[in-house]
C-alpha positions in Angstrom: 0.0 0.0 0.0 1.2 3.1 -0.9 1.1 6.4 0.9 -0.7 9.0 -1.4 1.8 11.5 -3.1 4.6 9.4 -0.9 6.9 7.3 -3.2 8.0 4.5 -1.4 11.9 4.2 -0.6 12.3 0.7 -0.9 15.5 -0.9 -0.7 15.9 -4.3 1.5 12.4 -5.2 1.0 9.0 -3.4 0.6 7.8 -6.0 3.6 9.5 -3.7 5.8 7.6 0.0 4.8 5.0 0.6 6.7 2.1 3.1 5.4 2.2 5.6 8.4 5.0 6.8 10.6 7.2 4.0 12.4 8.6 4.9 15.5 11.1 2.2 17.0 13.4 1.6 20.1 16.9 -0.1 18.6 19.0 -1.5 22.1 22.5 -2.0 21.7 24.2 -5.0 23.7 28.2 -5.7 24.1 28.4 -9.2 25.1 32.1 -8.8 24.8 34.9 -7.4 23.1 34.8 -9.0 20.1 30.7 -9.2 19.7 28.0 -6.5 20.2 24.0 -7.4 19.2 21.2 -4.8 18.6 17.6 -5.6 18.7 15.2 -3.2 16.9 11.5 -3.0 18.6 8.3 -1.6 18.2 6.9 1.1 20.6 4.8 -2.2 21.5 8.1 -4.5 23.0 7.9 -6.8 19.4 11.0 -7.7 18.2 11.3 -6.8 14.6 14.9 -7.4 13.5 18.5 -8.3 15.3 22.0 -7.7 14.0 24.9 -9.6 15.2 28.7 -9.3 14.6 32.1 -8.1 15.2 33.1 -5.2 16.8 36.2 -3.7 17.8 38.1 -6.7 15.8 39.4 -6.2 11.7 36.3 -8.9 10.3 34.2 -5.7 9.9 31.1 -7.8 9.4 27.2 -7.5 10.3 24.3 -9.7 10.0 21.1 -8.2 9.8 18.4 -10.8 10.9 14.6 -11.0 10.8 13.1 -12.3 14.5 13.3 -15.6 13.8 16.9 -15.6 12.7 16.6 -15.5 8.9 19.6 -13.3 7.7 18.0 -10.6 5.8 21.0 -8.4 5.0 24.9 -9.1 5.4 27.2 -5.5 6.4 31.0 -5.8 5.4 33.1 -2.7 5.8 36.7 -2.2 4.7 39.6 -2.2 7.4 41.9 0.6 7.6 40.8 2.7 5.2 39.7 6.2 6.0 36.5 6.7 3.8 34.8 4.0 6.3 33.2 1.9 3.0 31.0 -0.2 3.5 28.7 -3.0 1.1 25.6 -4.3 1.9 24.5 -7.7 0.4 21.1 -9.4 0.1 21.0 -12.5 2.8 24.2 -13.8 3.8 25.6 -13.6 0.2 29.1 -11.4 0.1 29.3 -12.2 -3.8 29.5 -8.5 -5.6 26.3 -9.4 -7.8 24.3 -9.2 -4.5 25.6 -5.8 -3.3 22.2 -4.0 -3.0 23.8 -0.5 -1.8 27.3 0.8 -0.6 28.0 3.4 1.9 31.1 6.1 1.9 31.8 9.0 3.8 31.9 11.8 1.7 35.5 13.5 3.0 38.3 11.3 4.6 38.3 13.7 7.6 35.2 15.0 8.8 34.1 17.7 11.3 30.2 16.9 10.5 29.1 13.6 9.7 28.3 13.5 5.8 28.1 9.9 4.9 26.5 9.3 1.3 24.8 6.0 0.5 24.5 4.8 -3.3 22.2 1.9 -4.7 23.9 1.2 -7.5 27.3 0.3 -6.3 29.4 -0.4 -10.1 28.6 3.2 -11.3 31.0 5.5 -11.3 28.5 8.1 -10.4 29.0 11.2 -7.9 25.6 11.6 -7.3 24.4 10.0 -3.8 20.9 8.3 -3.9 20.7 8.8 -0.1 22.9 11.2 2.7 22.7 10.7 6.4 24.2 14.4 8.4 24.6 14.6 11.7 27.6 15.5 14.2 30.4 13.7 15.6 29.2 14.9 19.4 26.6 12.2 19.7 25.1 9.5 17.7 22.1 11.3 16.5 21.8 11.6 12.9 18.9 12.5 10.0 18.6 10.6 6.4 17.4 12.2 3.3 16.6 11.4 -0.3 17.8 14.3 -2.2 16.1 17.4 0.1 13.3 14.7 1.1 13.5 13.6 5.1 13.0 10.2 5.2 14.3 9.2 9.1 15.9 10.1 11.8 18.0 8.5 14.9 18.6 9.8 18.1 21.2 8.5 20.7 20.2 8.4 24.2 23.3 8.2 25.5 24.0 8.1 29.3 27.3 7.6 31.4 25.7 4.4 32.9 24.5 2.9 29.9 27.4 2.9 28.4 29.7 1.7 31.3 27.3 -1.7 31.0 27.6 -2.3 27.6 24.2 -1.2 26.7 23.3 1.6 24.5 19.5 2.7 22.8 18.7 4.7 20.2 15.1 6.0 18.9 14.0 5.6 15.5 11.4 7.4 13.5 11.1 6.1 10.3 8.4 8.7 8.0 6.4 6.6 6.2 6.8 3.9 2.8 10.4 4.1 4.4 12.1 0.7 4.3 12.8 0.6 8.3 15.5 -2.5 7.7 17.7 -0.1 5.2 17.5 2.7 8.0 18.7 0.2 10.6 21.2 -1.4 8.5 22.8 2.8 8.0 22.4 2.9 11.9 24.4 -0.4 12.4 26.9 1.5 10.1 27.4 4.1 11.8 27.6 2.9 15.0 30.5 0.9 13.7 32.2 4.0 12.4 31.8 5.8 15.9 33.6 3.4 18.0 36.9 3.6 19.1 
């Protein structure tokens, strides 16, 4: 169902656009050094999606699961290399036919986050299909398609939560907005952000 005058931004799946605004709660877990898990819910407690994977190691690499485990999305980002790329694949596939968008900061050194994302990752294009802005300060960030805003994340960060391990964000996702794409950026950037 499509949103009159909305055109629906679509790019993990349609399954995950909803018709009216989503607003989610996304909980970040470290379970140790080498492993951190989000869970993505509804305003309701359901459990929508879950991302598992390295952190803090060189296997840059991030599953994105439905809530019964199906991979849905595989993240792979390139180590030591100061543009933070990063590929997104269809299911657990990491072949370059599967790539269904890439994501590149837009200046090696950055004082505001500019990150630009691009669906069609063999072009040679300079035009970005999506950009996510935001500042280095916190977590928080916006996501637009060209001037459109399409979602935005906010990091509740407190000095506790982060001495446990445990991080949340909020999520408001406008609507026809594929919610697993804006999750997927968030996993992303998160990665990018830690030390």
């Amino acid at each position: 169902m499509t949103v009159y005058g909305v055109p629906p931004v679509s790019v993990v799946g349609e399954s995950y656009c909803a018709p009216y605004p989503l607003e989610l709660i996304v909980k970040k877990k470290i379970k140790k050094l080498s492993n951190a898990q989000f869970e993505v819910f509804d305003l309701s407690g359901n459990l929508l999606l879950q991302v598992d994977g390295g952190v803090w190691n060189f296997q840059l690499k991030r599953v994105l699961r439905d809530p019964a485990g199906f991979p849905i999305l595989t993240i792979r980002g390139k180590v030591l290399t100061l543009w933070h790329k990063w590929k997104a694949h269809a299911g657990e596939s990491t072949d370059d036919s599967s790539v269904l968008f890439t994501v590149k900061q837009s200046r090696p050194l950055q004082i505001k986050k500019a990150i630009n994302v691009f669906l069609t990752p063999t072009s040679k294009k300079k035009e970005a299909d999506f950009h996510i802005s935001g500042s280095y300060t916190s977590l928080s960030f916006k996501l637009y398609e060209g001037r459109r805003l399409i979602a935005e994340v906010k990091h509740n960060f407190t000095l506790e939560s982060f001495c446990k391990g445990k991080e949340r964000y909020k999520v408001k996702v406008y609507p026809e907005v594929d919610y697993a794409f804006v999750v997927a950026l968030l996993v992303i950037l998160d990665e990018n952000d830690t030390p």
